[in-house]
N, C-alpha and C positions, 0 to 999 in steps of 0.2 A: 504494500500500500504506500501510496505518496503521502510522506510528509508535508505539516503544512511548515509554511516560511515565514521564520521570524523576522519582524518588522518594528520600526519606530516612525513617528511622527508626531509632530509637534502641537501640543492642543496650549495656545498663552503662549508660555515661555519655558514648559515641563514638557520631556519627554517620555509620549505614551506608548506602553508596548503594546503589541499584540500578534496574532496569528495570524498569517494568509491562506486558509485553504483553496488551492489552483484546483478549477474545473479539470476533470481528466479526458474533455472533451476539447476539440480542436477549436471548436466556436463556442466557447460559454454562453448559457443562459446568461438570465439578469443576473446583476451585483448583489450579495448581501449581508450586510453589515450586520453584527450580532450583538445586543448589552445583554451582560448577564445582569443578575439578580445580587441581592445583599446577602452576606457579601461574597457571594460568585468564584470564580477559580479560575487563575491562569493561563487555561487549555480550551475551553471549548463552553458552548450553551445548548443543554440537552441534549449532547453530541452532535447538535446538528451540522458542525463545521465540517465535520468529518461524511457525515450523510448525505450534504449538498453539494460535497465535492464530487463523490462517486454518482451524484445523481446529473450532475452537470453545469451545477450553478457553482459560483466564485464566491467565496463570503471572506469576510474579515472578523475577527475576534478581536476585541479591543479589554486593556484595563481603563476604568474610571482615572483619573488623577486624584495619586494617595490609593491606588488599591496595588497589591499584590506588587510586579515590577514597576509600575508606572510613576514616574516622581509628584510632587504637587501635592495639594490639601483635600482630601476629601470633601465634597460638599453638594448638596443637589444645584444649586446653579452651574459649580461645575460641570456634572455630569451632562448636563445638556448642552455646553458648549464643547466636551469631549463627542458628543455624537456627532457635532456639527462638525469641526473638526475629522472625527474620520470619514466622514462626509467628501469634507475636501482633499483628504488625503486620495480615495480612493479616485474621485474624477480627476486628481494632478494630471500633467503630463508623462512623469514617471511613472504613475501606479497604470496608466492608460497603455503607456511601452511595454511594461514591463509582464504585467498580465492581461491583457487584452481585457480592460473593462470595459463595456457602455457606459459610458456617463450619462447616458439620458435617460438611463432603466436600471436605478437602484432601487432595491427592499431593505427596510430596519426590521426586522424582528428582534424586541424583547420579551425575558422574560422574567415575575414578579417583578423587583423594583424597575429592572429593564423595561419591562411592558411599558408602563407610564412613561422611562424615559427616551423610549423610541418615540412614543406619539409627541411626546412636547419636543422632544429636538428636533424633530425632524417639521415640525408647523409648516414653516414659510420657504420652505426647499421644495421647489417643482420638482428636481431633478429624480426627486423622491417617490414615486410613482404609489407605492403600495409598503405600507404597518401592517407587522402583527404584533398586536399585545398580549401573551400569553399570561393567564394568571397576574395580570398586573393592575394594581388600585389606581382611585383618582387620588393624587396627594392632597389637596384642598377638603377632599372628603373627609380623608384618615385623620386630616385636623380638626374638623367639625366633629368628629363623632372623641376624639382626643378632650376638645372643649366641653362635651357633655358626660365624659366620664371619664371621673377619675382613677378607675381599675384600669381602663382599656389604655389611657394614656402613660400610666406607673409599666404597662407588659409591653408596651410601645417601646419606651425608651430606654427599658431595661433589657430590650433583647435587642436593639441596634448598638448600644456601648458594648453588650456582649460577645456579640461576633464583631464587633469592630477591634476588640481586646485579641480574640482566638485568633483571627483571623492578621492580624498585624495592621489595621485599613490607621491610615493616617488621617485624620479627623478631628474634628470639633467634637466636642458631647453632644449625645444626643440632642439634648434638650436645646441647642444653640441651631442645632443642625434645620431642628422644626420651627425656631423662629422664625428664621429663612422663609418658610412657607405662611406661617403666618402672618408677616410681614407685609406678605402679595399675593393673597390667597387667588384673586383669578389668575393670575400668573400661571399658575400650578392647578388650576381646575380643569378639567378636560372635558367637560359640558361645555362649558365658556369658550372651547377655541370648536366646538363641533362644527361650528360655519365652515371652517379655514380648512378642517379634516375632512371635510363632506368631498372634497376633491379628490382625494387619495381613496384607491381600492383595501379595505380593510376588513383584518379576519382578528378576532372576540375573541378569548378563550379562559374559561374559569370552570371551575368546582361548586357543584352544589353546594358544597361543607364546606367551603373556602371560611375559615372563622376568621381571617387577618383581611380579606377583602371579597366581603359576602357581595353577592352577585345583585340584591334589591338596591343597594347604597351605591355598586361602582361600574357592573357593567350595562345592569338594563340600562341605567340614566343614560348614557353613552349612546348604547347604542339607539336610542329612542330619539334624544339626539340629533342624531348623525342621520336619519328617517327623517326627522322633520325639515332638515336644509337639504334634503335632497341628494342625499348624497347618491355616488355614481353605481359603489357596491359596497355593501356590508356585509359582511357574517357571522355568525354567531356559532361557536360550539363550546354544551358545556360536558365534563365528565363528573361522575357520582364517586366526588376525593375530598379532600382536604386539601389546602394551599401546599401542601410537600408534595403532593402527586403519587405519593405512594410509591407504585411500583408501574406507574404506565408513562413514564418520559418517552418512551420508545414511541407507544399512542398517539402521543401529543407532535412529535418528529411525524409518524408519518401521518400527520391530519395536516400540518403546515405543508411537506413538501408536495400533497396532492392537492394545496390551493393553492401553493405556489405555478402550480403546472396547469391549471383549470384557469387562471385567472389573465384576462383582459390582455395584460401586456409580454404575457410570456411569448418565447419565439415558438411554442411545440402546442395552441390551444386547436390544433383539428381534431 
């Protein structure tokens, strides 16, 4: 099997690492960019870096800035200007040479924290054709329901300092982390930009028993939404899990690469 190719690029003034998995095909499908989740892991997102290569498509595996190799401070602002950044990393003229990317036909798939921060970094980027959010909240939400309880908010913050500790993630404390969001709550609400998203082809994906980001508070609102501005295509799939997904990542891999493959702008929808 081909390995994928380590890479850096510059998101500010910190350089981020991450993976290139190359299509094993002579013309690659579309480009697509991968955020993992909190706090996520240096290699890959639900394997799929590894599944999209063999399936045809080019993806990038990116760290946050302040996660795992990548230098720089942990923080959700950053993160969405780390997406945007491998954003342009991937349409450079380099990354265009050197792996034969489209630049006019990139996919963000995230997943959990990734989710939401595929959709918000990726807003106002045409180039960006089609999100998936997998398992991923509205942050604005996760605040609101943080403000109306005080349990939810104490499991909140004590399980982002926690794997920010396990994990080595370079960071603010939680709690500074969420003032951020509180700060600008529509900023970070994803109801609030569904006009902006209604343009982009976009696939939903959440747990019944999701208890960190229950599908009544983050995904219907979203995708109801995104239905109301008309958007061009939605979709929705849920499975009967928890937010860990148990033991069907595999599931969840190949539900994304068969909308990948189904969907509007792929080169193979006969």
């Amino acid at each position: 099997m081909t390995e994928p190719i380590p890479v850096v690029f510059k998101s500010k003034d910190a350089d981020v690492h991450g993976l290139f998995y190359k299509a094993s095909t002579v013309k690659p499908l579309s480009m697509v960019i991968l955020c993992h989740g909190h706090p996520g892991n240096n290699r890959d997102v639900l394997g799929l870096g590894e599944r999209l290569m063999k399936e045809g498509f080019s993806a990038l595996a990116f760290n946050y800035r302040g996660t795992w190799e990548s230098e720089g401070l942990f923080t959700f602002g950053n993160s969405l200007e780390d997406v945007v950044s491998a954003i342009r990393y991937v349409t450079s003229p380099v990354a265009i040479r050197e792996f034969d990317v489209d630049p006019s036909n990139i996919t963000v798939i995230g997943h959990s924290y990734g989710g939401s921060t595929a959709l918000l970094g990726s807003l106002n980027i045409p180039e960006v054709r089609r999100v998936v959010s997998s398992f991923g909240g509205n942050p604005s939400e996760t605040a609101r329901i943080m403000q109306e309880s005080d349990e939810f908010k104490r499991a909140i913050l004590e399980g982002f300092d926690q794997d920010n500790r396990d994990s080595g993630i370079r960071s603010l404390r939680a709690e500074e982390l969420f003032a951020e969001v509180f700060a600008d709550m529509d900023k970070y609400d994803l109801v609030r930009h569904a006009e902006t998203l209604s343009s982009k082809d976009i696939l939903l994906i959440g747990g019944w028993r999701d208890q960190w980001c229950p599908i009544e508070h983050h995904i219907l609102p979203l995708y109801r939404a995104l239905l109301k501005h008309g958007t061009k295509q939605v979709q929705i799939e849920m499975f009967d899990v928890e937010h860990s997904l148990a033991d069907i990542k595999s599931q969840v891999a190949d539900r994304i690469v068969s909308w990948l493959r189904r969907a509007p702008y792929g080169f193979n929808n006969q």
